[in-house]
CHARMM internal coordinates of N, CA and C (Angstrom, degrees):
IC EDIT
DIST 1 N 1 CA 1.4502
DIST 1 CA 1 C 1.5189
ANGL 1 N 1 CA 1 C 109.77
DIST 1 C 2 N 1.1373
ANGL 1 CA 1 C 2 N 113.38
DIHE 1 N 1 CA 1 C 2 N 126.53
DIST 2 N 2 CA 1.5010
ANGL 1 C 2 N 2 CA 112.90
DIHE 1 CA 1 C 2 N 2 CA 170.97
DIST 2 CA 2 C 1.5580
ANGL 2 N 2 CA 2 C 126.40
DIHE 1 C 2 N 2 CA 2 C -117.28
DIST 2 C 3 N 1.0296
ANGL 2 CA 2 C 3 N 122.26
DIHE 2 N 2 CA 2 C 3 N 134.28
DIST 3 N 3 CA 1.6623
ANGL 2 C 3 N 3 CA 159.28
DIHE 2 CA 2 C 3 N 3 CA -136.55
DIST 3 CA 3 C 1.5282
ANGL 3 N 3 CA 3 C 86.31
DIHE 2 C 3 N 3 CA 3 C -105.85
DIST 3 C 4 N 1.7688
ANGL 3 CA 3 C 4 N 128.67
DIHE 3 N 3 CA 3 C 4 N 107.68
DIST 4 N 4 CA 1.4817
ANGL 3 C 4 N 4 CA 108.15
DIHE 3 CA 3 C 4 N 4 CA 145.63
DIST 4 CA 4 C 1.4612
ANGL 4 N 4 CA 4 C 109.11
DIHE 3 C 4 N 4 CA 4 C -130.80
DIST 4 C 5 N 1.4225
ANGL 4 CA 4 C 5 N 138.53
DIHE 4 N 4 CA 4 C 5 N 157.15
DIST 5 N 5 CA 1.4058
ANGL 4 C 5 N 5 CA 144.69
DIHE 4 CA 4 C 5 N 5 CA 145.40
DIST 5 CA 5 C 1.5613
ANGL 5 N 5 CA 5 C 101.74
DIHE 4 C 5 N 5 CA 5 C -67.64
DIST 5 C 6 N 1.4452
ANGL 5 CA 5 C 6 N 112.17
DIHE 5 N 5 CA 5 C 6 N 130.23
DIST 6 N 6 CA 1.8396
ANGL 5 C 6 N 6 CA 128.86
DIHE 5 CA 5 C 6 N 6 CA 153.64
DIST 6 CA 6 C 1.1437
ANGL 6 N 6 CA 6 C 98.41
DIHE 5 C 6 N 6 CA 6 C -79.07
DIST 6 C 7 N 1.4747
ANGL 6 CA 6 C 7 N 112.14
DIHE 6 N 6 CA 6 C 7 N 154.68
DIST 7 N 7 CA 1.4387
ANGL 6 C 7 N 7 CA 113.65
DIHE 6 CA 6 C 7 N 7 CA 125.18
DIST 7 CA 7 C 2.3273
ANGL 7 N 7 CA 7 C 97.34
DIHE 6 C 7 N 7 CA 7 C -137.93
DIST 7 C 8 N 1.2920
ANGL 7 CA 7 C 8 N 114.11
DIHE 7 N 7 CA 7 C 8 N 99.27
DIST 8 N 8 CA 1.0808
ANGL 7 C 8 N 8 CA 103.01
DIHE 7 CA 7 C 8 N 8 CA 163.98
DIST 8 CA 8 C 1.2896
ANGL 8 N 8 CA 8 C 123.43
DIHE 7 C 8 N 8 CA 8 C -91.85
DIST 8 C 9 N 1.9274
ANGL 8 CA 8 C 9 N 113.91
DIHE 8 N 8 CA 8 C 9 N 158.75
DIST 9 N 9 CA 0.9615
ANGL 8 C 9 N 9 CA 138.37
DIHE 8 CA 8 C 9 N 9 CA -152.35
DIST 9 CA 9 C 1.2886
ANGL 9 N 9 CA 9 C 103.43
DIHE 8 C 9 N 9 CA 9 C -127.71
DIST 9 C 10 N 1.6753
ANGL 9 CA 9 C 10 N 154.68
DIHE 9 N 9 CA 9 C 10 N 138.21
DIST 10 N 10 CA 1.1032
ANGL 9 C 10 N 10 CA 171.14
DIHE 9 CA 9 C 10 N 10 CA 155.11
DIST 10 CA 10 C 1.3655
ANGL 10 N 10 CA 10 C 138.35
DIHE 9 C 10 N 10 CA 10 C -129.77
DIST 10 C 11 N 1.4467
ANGL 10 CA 10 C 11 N 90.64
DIHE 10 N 10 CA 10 C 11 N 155.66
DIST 11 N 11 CA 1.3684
ANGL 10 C 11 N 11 CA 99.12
DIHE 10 CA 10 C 11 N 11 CA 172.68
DIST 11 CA 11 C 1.6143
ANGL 11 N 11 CA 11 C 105.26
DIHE 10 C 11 N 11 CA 11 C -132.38
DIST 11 C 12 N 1.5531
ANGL 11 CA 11 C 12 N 111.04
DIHE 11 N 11 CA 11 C 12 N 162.96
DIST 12 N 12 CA 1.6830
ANGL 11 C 12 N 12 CA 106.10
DIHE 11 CA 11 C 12 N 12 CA 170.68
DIST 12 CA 12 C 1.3406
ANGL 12 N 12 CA 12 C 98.16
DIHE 11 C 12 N 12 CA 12 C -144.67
DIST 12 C 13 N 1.5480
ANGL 12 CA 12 C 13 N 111.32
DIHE 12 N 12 CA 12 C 13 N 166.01
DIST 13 N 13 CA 1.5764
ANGL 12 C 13 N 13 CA 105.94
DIHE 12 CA 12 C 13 N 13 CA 167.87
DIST 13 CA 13 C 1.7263
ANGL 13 N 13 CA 13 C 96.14
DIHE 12 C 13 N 13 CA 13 C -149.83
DIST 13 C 14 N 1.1875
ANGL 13 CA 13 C 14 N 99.85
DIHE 13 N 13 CA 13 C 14 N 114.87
DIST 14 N 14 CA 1.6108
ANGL 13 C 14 N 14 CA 114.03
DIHE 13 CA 13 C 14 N 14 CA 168.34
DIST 14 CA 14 C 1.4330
ANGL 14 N 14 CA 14 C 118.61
DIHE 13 C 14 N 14 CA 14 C -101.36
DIST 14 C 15 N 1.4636
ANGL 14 CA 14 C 15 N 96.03
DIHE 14 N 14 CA 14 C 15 N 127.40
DIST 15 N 15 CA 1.7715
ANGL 14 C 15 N 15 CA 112.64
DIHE 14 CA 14 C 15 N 15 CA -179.76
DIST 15 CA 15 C 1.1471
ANGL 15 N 15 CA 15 C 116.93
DIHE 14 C 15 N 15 CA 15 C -24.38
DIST 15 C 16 N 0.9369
ANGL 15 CA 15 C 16 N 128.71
DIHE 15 N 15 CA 15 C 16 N -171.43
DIST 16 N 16 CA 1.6503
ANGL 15 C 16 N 16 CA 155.57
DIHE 15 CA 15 C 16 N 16 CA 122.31
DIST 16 CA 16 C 1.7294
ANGL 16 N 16 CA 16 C 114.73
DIHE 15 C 16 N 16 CA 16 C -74.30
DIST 16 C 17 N 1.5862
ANGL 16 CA 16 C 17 N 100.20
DIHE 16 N 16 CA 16 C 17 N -74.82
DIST 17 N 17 CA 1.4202
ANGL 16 C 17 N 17 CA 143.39
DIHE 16 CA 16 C 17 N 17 CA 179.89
DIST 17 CA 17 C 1.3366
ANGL 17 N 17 CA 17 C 120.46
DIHE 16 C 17 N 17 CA 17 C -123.75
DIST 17 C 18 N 1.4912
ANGL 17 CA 17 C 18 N 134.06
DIHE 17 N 17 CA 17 C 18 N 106.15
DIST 18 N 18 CA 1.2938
ANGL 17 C 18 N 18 CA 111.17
DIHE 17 CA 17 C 18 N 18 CA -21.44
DIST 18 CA 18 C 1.5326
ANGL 18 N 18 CA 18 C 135.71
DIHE 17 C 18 N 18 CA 18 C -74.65
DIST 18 C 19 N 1.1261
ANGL 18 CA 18 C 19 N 107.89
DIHE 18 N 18 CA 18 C 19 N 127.30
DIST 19 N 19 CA 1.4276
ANGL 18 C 19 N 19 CA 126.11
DIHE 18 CA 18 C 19 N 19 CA -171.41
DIST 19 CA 19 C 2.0168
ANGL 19 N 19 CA 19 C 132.85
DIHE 18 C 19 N 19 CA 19 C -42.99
DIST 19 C 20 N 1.7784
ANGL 19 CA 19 C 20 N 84.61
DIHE 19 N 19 CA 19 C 20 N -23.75
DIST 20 N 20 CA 1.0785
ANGL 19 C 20 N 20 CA 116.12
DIHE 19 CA 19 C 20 N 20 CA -169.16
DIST 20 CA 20 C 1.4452
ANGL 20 N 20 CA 20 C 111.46
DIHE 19 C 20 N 20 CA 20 C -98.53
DIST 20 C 21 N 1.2109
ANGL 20 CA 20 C 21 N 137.01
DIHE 20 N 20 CA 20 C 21 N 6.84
DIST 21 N 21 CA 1.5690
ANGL 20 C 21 N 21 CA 153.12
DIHE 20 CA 20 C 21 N 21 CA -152.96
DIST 21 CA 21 C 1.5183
ANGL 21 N 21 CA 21 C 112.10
DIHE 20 C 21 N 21 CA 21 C -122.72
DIST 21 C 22 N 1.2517
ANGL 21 CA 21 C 22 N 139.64
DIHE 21 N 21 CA 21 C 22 N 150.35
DIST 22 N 22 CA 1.3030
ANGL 21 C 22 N 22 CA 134.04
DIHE 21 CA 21 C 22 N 22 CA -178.71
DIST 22 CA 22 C 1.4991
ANGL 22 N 22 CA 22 C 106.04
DIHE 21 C 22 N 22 CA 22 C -169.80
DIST 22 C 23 N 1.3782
ANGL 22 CA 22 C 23 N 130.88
DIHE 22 N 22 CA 22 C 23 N 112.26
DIST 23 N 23 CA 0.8996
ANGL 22 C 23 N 23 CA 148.09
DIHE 22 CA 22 C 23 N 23 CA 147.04
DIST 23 CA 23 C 1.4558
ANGL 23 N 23 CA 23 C 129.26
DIHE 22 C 23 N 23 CA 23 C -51.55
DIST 23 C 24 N 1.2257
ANGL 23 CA 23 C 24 N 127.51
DIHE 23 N 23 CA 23 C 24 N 130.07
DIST 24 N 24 CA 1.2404
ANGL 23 C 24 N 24 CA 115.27
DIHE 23 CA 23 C 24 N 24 CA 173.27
DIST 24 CA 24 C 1.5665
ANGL 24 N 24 CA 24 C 134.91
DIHE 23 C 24 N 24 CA 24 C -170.84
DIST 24 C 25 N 1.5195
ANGL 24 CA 24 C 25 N 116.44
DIHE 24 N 24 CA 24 C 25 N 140.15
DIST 25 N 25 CA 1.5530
ANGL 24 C 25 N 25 CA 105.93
DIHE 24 CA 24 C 25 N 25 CA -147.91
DIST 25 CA 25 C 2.0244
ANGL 25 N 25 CA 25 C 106.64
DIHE 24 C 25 N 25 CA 25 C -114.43
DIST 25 C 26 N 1.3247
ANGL 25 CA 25 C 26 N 103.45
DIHE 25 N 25 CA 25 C 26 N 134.95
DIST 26 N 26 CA 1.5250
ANGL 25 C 26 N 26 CA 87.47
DIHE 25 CA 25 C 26 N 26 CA -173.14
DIST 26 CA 26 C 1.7453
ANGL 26 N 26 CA 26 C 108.11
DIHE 25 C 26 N 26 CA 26 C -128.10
DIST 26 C 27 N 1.5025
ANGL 26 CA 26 C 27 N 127.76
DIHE 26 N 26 CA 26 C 27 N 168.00
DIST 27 N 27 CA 0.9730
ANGL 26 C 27 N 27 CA 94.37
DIHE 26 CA 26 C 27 N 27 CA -158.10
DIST 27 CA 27 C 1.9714
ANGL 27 N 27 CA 27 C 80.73
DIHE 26 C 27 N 27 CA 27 C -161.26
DIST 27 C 28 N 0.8562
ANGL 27 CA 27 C 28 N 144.88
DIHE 27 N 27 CA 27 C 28 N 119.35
DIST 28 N 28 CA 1.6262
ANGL 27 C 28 N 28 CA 138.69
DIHE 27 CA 27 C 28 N 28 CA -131.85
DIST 28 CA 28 C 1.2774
ANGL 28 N 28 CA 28 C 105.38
DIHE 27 C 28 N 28 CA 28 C -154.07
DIST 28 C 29 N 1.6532
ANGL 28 CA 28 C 29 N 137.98
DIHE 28 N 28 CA 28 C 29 N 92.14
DIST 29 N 29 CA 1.2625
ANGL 28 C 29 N 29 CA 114.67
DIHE 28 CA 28 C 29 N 29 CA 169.73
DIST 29 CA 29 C 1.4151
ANGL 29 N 29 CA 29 C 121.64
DIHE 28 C 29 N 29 CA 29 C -78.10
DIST 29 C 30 N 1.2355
ANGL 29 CA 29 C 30 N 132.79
DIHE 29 N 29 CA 29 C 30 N 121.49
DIST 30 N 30 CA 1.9375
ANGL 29 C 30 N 30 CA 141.68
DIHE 29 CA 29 C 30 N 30 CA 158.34
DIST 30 CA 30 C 1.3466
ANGL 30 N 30 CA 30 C 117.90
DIHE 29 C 30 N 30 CA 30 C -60.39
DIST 30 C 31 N 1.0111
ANGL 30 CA 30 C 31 N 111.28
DIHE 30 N 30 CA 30 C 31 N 128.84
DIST 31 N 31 CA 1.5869
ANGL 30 C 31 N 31 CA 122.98
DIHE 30 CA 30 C 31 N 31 CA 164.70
DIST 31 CA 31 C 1.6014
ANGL 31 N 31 CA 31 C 107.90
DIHE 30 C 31 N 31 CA 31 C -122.33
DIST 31 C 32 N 1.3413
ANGL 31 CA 31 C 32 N 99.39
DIHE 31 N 31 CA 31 C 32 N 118.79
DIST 32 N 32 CA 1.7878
ANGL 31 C 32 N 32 CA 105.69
DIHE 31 CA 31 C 32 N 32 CA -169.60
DIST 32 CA 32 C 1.5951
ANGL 32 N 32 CA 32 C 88.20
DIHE 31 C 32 N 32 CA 32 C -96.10
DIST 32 C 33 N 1.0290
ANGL 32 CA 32 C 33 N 115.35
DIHE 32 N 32 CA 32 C 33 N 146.50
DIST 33 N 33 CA 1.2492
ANGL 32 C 33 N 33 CA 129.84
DIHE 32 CA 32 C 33 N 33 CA 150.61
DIST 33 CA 33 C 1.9095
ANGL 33 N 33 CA 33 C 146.27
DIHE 32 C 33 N 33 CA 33 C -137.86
DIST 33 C 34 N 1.7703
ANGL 33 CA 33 C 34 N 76.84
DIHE 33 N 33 CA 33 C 34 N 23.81
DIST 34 N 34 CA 1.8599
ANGL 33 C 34 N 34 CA 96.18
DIHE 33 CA 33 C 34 N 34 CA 169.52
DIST 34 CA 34 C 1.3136
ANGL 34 N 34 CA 34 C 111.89
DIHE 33 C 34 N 34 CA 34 C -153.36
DIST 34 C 35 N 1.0934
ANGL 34 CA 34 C 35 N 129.62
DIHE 34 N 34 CA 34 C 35 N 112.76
DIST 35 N 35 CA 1.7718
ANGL 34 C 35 N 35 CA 126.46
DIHE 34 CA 34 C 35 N 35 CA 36.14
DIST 35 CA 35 C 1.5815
ANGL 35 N 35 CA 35 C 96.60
DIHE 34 C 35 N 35 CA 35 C -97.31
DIST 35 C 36 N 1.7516
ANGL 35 CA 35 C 36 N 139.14
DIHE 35 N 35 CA 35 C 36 N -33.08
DIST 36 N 36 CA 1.1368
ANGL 35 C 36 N 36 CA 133.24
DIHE 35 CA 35 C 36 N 36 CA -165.28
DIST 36 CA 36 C 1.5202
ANGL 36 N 36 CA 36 C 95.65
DIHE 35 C 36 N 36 CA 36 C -130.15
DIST 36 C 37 N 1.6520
ANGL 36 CA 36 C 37 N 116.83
DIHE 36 N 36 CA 36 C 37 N 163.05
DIST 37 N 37 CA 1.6384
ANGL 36 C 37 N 37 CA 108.74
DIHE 36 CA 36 C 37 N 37 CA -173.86
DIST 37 CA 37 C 1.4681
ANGL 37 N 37 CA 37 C 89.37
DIHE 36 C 37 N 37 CA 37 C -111.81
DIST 37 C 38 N 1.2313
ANGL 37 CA 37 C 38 N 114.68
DIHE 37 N 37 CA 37 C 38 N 124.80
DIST 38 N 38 CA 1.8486
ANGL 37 C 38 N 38 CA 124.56
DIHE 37 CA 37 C 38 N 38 CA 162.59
DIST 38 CA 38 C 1.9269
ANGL 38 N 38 CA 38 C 89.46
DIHE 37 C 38 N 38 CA 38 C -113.73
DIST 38 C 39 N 1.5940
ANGL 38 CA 38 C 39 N 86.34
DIHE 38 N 38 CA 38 C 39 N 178.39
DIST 39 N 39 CA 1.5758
ANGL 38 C 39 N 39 CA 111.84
DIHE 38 CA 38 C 39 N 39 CA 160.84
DIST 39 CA 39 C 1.1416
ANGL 39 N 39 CA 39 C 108.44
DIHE 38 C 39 N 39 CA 39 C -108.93
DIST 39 C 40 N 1.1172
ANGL 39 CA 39 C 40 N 138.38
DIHE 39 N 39 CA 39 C 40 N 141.83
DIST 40 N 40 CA 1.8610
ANGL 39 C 40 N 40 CA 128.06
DIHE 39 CA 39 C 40 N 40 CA 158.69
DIST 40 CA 40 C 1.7844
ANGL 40 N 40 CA 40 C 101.61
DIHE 39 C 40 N 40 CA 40 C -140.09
DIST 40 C 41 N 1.2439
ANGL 40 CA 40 C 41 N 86.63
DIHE 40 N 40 CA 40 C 41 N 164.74
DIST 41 N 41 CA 2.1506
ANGL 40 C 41 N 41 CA 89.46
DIHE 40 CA 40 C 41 N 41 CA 178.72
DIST 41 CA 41 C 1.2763
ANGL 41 N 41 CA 41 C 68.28
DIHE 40 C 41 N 41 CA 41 C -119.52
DIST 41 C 42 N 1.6280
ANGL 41 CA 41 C 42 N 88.57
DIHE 41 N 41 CA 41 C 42 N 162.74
DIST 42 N 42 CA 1.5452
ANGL 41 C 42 N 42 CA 133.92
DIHE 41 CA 41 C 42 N 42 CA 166.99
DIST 42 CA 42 C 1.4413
ANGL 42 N 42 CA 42 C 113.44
DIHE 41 C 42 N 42 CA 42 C -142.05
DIST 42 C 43 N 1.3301
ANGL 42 CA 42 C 43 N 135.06
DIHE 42 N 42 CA 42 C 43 N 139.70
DIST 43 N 43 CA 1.0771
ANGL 42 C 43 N 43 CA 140.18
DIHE 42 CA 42 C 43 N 43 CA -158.74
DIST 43 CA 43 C 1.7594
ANGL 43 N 43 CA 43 C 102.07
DIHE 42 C 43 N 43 CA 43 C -149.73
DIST 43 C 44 N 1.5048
ANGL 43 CA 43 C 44 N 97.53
DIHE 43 N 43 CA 43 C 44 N 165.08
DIST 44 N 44 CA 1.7691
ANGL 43 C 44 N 44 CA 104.24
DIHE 43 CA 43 C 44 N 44 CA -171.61
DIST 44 CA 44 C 1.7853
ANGL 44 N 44 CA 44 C 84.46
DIHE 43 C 44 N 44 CA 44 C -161.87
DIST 44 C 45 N 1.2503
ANGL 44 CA 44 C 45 N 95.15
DIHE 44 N 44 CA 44 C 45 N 150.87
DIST 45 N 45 CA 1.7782
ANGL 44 C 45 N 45 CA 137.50
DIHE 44 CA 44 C 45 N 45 CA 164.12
DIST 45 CA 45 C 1.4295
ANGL 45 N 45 CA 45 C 106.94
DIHE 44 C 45 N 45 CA 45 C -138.56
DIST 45 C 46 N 1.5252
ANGL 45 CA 45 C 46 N 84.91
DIHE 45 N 45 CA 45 C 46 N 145.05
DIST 46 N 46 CA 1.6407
ANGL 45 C 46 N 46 CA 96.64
DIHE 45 CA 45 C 46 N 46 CA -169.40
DIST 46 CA 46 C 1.5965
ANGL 46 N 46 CA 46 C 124.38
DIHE 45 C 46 N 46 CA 46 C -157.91
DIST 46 C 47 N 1.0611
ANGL 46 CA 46 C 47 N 126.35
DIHE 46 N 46 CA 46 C 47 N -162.77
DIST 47 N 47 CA 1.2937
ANGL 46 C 47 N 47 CA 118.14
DIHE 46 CA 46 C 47 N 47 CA -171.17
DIST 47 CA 47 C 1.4727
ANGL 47 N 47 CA 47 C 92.48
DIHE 46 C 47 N 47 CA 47 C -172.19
DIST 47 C 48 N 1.3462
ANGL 47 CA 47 C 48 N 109.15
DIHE 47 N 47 CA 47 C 48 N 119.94
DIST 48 N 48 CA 1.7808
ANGL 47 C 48 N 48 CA 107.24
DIHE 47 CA 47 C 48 N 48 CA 171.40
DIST 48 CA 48 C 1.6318
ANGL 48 N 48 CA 48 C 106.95
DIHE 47 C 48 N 48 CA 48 C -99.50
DIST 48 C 49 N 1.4169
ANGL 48 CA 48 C 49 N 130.56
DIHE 48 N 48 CA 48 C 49 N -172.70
DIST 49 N 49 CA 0.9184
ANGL 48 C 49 N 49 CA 124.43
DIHE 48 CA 48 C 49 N 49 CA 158.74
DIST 49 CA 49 C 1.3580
ANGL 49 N 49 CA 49 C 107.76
DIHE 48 C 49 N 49 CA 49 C -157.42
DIST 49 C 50 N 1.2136
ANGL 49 CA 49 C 50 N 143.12
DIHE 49 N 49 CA 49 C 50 N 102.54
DIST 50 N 50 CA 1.8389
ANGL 49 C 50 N 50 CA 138.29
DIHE 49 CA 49 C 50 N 50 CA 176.98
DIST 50 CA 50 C 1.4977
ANGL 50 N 50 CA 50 C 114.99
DIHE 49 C 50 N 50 CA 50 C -92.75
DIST 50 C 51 N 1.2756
ANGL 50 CA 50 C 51 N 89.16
DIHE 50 N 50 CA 50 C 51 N 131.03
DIST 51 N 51 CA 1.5843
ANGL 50 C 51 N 51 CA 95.23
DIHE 50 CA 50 C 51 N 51 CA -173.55
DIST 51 CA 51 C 1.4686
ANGL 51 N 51 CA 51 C 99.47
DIHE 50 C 51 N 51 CA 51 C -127.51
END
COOR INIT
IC SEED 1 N 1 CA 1 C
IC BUILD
């Protein structure tokens, strides 16, 4: 089992036109600390859509 602290970081950008669309960029450093403690980032791209 492994143990991490987040802390993510973002950005988003919502349309105008279409209104309903959302882009968005994330970017998260991890600190594991079970069984051994590293640092690692984790990151995401994305695309929402609300309807």
């Amino acid at each position: 089992m492994l143990t991490r602290v987040r802390g993510p970081v973002g950005l988003d950008l919502t349309f105008a036109r279409p209104n309903f669309l959302e882009v968005f960029f994330e970017l998260a450093p991890a600190l594991y600390v079970v069984p051994v403690a590293f640092l690692s980032f984790e990151g995401a791209l994305g695309v929402r859509g609300y309807f």
